[in-house]
N, CA, C and O atoms as CSV, one atom per row, in Angstrom:
chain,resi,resn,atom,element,x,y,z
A,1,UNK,N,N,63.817,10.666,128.828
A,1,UNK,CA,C,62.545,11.350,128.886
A,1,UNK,C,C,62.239,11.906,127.494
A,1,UNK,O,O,63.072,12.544,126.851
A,2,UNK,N,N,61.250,11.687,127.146
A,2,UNK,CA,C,60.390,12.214,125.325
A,2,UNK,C,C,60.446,13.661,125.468
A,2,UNK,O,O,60.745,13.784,126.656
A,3,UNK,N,N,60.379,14.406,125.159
A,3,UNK,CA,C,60.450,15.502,124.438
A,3,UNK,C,C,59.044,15.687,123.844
A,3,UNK,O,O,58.469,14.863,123.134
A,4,UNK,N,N,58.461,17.160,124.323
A,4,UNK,CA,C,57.369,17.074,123.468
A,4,UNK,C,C,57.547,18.747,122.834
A,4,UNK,O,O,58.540,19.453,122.659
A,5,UNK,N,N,56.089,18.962,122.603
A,5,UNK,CA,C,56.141,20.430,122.189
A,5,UNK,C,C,54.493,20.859,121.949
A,5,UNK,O,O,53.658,19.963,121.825
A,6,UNK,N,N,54.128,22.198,121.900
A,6,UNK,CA,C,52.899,22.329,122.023
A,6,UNK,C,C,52.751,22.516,120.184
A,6,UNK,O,O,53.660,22.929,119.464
A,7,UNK,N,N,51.083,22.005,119.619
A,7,UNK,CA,C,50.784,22.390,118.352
A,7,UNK,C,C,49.196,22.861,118.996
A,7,UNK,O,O,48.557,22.118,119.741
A,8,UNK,N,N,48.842,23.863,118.671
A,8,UNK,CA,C,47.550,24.629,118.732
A,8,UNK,C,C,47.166,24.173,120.469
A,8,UNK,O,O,46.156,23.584,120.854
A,9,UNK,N,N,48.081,24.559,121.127
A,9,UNK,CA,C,47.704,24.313,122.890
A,9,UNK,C,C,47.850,23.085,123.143
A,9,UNK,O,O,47.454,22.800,124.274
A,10,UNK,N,N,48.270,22.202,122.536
A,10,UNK,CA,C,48.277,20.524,122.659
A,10,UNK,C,C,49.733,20.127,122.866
A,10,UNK,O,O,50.705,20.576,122.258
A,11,UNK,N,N,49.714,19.113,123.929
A,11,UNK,CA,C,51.101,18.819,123.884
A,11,UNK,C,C,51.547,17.480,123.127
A,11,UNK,O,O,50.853,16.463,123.148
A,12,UNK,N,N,52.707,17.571,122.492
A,12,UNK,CA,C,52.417,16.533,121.253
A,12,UNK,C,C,54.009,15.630,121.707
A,12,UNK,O,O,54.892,16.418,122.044
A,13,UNK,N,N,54.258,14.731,121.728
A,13,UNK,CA,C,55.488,14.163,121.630
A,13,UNK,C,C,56.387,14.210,120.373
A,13,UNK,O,O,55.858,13.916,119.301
A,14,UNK,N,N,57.604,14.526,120.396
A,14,UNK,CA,C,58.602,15.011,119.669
A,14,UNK,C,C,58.370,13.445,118.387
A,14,UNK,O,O,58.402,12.279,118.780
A,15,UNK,N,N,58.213,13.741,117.308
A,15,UNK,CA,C,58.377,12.485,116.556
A,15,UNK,C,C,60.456,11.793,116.178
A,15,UNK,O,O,61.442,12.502,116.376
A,16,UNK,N,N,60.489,10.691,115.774
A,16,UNK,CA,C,61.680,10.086,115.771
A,16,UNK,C,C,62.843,11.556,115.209
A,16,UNK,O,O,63.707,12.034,115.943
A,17,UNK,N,N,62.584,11.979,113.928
A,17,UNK,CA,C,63.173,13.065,113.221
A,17,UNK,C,C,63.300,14.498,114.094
A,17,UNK,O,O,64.067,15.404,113.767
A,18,UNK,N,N,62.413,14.540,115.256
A,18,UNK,CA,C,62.238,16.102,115.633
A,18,UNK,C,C,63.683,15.497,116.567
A,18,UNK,O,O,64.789,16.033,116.491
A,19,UNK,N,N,63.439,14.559,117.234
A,19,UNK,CA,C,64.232,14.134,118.352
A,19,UNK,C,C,65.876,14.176,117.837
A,19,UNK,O,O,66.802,14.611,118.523
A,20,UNK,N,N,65.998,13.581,116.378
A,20,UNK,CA,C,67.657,13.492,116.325
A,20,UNK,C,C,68.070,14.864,115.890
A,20,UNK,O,O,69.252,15.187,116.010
A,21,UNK,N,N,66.675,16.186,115.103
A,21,UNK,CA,C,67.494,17.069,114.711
A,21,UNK,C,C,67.462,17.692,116.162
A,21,UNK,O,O,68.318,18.576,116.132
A,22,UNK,N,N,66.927,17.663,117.335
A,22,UNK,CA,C,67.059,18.771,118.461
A,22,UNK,C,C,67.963,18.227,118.900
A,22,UNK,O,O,68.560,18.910,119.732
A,23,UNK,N,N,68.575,16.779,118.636
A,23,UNK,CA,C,70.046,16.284,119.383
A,23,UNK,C,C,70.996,16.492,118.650
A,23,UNK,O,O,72.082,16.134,119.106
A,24,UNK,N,N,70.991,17.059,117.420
A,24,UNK,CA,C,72.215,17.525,116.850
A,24,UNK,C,C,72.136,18.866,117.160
A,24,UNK,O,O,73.214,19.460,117.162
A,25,UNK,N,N,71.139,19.504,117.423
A,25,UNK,CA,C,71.538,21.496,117.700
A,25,UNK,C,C,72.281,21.093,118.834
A,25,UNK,O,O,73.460,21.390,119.022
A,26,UNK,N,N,71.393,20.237,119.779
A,26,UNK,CA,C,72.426,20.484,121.411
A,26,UNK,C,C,73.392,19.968,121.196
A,26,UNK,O,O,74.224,20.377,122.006
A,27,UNK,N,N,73.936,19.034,120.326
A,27,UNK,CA,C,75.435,18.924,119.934
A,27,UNK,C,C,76.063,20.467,119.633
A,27,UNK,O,O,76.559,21.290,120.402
A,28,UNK,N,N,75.837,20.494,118.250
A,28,UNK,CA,C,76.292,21.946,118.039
A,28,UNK,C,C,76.679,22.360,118.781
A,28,UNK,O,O,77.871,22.315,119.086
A,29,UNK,N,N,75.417,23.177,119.612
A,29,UNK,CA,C,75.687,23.960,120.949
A,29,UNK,C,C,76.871,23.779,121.660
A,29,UNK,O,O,77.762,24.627,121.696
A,30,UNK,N,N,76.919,22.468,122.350
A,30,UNK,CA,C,77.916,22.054,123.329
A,30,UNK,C,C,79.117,22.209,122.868
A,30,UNK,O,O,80.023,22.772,123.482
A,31,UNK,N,N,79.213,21.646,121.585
A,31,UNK,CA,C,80.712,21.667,120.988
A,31,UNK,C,C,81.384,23.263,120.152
A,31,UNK,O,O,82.465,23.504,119.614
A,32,UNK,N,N,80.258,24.019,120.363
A,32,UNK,CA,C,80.891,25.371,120.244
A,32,UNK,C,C,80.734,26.361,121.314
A,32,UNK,O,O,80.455,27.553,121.181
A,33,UNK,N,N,80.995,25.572,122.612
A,33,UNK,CA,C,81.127,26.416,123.553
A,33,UNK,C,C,82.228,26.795,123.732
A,33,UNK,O,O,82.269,27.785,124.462
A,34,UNK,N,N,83.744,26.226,123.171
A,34,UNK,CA,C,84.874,27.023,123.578
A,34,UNK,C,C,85.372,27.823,122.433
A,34,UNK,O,O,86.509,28.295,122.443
A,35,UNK,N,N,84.576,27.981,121.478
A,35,UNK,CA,C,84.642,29.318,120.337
A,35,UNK,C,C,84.008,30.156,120.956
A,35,UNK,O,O,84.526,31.254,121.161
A,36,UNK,N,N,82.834,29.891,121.377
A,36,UNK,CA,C,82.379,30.911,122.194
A,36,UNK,C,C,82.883,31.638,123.110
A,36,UNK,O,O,82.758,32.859,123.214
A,37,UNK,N,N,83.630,30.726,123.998
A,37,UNK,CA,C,84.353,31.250,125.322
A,37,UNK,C,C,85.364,31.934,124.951
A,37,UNK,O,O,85.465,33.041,125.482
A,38,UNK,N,N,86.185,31.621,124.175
A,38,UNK,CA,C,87.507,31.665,123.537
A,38,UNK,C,C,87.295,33.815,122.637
A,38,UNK,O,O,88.103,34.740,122.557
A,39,UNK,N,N,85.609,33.648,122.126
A,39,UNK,CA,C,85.528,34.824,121.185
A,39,UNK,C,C,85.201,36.181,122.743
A,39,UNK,O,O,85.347,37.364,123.054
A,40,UNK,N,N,84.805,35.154,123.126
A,40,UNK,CA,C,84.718,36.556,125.119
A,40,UNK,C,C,85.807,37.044,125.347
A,40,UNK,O,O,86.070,38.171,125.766
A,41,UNK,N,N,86.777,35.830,124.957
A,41,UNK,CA,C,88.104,36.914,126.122
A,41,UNK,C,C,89.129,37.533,125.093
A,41,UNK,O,O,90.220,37.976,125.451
A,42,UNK,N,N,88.626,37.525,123.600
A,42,UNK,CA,C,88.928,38.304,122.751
A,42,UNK,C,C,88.465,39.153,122.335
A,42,UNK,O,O,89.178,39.930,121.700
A,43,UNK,N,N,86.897,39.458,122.500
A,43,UNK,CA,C,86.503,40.849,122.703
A,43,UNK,C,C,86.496,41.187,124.058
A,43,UNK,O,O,85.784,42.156,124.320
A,44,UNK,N,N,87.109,40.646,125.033
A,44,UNK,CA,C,87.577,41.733,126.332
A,44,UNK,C,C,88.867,41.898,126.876
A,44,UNK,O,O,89.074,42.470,127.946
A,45,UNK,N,N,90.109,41.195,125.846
A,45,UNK,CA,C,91.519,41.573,125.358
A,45,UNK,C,C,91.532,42.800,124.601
A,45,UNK,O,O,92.130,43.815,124.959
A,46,UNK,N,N,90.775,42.666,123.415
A,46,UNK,CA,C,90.545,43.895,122.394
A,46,UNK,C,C,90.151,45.287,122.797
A,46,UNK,O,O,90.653,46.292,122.294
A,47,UNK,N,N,89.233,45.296,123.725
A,47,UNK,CA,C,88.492,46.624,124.502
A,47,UNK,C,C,89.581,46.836,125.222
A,47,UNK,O,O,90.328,47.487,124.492
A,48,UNK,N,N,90.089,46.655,126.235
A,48,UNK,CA,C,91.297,46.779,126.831
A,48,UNK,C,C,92.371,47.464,126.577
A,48,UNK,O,O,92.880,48.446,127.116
A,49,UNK,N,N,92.873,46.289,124.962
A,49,UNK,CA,C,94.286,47.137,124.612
A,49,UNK,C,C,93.239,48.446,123.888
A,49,UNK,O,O,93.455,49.591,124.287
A,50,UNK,N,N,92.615,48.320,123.297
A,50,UNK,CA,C,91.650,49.644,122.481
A,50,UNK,C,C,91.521,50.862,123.432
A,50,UNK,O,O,91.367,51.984,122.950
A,51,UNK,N,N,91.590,50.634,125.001
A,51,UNK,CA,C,91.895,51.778,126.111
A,51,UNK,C,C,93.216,52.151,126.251
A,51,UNK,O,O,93.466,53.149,126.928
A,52,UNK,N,N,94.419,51.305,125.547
A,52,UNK,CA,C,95.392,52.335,125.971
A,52,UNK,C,C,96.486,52.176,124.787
A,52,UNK,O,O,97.689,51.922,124.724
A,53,UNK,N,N,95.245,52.510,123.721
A,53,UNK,CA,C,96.046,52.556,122.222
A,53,UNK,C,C,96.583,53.908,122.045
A,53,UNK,O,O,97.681,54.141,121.540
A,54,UNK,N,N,95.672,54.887,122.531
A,54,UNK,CA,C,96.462,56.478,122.153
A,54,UNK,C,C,97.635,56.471,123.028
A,54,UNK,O,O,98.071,57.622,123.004
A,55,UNK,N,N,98.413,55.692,123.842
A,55,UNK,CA,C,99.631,55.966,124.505
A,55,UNK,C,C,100.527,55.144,123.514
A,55,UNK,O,O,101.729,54.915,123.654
A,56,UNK,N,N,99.945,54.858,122.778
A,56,UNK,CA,C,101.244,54.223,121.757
A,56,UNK,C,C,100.862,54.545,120.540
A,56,UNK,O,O,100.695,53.649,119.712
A,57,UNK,N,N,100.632,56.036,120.176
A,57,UNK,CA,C,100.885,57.047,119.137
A,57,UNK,C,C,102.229,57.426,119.008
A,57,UNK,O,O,103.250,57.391,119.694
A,58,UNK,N,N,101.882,57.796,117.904
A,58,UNK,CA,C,104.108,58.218,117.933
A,58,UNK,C,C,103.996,59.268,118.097
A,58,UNK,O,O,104.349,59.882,117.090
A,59,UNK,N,N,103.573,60.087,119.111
A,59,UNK,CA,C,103.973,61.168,119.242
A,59,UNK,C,C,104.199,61.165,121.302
A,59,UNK,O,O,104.599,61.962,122.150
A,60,UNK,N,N,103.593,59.600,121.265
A,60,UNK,CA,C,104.178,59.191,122.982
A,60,UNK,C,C,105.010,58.008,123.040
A,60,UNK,O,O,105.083,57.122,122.188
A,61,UNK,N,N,105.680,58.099,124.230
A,61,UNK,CA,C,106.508,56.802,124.183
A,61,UNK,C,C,105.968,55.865,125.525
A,61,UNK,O,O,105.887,56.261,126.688
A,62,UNK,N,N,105.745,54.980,125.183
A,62,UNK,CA,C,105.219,54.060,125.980
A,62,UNK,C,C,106.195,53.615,127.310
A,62,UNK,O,O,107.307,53.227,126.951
A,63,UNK,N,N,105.988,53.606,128.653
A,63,UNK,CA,C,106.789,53.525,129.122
A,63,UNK,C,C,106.766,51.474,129.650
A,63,UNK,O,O,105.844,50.708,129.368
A,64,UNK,N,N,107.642,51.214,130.179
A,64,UNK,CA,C,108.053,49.878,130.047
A,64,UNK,C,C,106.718,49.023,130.775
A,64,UNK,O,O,106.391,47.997,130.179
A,65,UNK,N,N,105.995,49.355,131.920
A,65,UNK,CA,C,104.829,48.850,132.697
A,65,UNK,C,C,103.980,48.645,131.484
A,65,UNK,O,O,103.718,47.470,131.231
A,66,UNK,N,N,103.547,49.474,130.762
A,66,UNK,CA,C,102.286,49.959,129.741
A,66,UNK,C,C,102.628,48.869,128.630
A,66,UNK,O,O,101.733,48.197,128.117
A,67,UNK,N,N,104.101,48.716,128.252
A,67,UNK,CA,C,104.542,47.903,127.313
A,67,UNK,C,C,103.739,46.413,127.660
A,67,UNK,O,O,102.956,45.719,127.011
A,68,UNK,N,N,104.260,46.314,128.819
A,68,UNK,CA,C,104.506,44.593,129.381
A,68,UNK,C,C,103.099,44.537,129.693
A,68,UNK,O,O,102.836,43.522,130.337
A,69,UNK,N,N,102.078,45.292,129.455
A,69,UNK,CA,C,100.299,45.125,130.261
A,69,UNK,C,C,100.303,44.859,128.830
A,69,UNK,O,O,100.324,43.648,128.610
A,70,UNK,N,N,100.288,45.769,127.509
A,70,UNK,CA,C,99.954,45.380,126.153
A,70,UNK,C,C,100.518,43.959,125.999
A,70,UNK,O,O,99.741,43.005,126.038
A,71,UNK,N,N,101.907,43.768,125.817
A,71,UNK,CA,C,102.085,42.398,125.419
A,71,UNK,C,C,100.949,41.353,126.145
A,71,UNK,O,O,99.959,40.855,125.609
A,72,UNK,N,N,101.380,41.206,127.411
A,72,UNK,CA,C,100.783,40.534,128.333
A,72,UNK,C,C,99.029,40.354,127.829
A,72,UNK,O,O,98.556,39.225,127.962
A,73,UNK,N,N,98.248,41.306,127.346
A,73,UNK,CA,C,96.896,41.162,126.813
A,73,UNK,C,C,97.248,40.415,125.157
A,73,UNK,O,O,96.435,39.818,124.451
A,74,UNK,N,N,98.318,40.615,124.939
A,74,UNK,CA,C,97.672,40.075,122.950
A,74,UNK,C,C,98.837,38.629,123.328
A,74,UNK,O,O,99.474,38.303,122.326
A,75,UNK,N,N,99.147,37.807,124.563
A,75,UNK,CA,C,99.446,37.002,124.725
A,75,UNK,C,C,98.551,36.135,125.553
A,75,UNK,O,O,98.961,34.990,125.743
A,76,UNK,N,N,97.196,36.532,126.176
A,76,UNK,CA,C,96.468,36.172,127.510
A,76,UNK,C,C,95.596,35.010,126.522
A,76,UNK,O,O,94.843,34.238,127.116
A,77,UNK,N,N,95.721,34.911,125.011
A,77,UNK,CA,C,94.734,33.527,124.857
A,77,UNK,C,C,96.112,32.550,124.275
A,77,UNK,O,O,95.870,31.516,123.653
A,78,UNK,N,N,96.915,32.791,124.423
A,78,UNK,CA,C,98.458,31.640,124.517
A,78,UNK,C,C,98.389,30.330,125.239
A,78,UNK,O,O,98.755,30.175,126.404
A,79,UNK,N,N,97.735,29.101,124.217
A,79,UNK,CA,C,97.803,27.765,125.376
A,79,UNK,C,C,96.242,27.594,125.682
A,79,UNK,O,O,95.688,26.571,126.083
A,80,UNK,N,N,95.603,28.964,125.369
A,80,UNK,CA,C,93.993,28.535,125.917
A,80,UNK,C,C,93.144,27.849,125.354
A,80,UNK,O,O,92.310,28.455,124.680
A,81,UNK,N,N,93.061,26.244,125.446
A,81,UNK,CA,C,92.303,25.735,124.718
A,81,UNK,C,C,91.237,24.773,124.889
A,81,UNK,O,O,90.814,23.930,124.097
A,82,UNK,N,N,90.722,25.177,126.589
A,82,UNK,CA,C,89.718,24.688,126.707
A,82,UNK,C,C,88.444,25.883,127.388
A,82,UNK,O,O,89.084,26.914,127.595
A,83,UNK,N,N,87.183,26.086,127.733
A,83,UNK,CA,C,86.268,26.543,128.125
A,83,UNK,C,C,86.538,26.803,129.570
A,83,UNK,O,O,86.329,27.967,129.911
A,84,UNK,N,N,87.090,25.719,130.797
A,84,UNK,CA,C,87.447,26.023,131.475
A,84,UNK,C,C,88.607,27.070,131.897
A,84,UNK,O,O,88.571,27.896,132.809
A,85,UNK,N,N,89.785,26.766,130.851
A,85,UNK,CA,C,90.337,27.783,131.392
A,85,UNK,C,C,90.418,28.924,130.749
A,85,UNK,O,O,91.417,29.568,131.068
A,86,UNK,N,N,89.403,29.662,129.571
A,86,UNK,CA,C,88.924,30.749,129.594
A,86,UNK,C,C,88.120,31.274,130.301
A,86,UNK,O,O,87.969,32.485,130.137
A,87,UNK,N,N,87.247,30.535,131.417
A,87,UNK,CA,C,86.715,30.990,132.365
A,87,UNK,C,C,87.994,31.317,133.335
A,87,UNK,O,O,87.705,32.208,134.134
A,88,UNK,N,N,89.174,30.885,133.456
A,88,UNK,CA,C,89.446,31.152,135.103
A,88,UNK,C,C,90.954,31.864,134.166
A,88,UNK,O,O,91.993,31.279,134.472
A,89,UNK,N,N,91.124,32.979,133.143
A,89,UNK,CA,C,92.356,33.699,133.133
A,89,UNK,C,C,92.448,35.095,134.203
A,89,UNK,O,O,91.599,35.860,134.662
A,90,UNK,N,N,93.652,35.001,134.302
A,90,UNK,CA,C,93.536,36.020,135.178
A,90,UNK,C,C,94.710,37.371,134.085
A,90,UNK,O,O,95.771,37.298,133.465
A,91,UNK,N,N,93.583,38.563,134.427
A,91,UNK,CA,C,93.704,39.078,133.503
A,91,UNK,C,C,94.611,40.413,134.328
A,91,UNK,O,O,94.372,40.933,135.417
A,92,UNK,N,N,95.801,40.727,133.256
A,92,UNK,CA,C,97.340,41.780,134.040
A,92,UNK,C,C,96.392,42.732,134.412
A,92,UNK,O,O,95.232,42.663,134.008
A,93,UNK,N,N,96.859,43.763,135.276
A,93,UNK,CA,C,96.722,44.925,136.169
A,93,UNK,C,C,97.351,46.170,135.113
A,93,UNK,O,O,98.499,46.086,134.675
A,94,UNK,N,N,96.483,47.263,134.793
A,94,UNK,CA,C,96.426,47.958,133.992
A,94,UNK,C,C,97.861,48.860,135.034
A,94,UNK,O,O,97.846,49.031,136.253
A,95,UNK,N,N,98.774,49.219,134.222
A,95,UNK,CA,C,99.770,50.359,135.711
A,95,UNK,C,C,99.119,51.459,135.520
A,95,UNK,O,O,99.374,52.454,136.199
């Protein structure tokens, strides 16, 4: 199906050049969807451990649950290297 676009209320068909550069953005697009996906569950690893950074001040000692939830988050993109399965991690239980 052609591709068009409006110029002054008119609908105009996409010429040869409009057509291959709007098929290289939706390339683009597609092929940086798992940077994309991949940059989500690293800014919602980051917020996370960033909630239970003041328990690992040195003036507290982290107890072993709290340990194994931190590791467990700065290990949760380990192996992740497709879009799908940054959609389906399942993310540790805060103790």
């Amino acid at each position: 199906m052609a591709r068009h676009h409006l110029i002054n209320g008119v609908q105009v068909p996409f010429t040869a050049a409009e057509e291959a550069a709007r098929d290289a953005e939706e390339l683009a697009w597609t092929n940086g969807a798992f940077d994309r996906a991949i940059a989500d569950v690293r800014a919602k690893r980051d917020r996370l451990i960033a909630q239970t950074d003041y328990l690992a001040l040195s003036d507290n000692t982290l107890t072993d649950a709290m340990t194994t939830y931190r590791q467990a988050l700065r290990d949760i993109t380990n192996g992740v290297t497709t879009v799908e399965q940054c959609n389906s991690i399942t993310w540790p239980t805060k103790p």
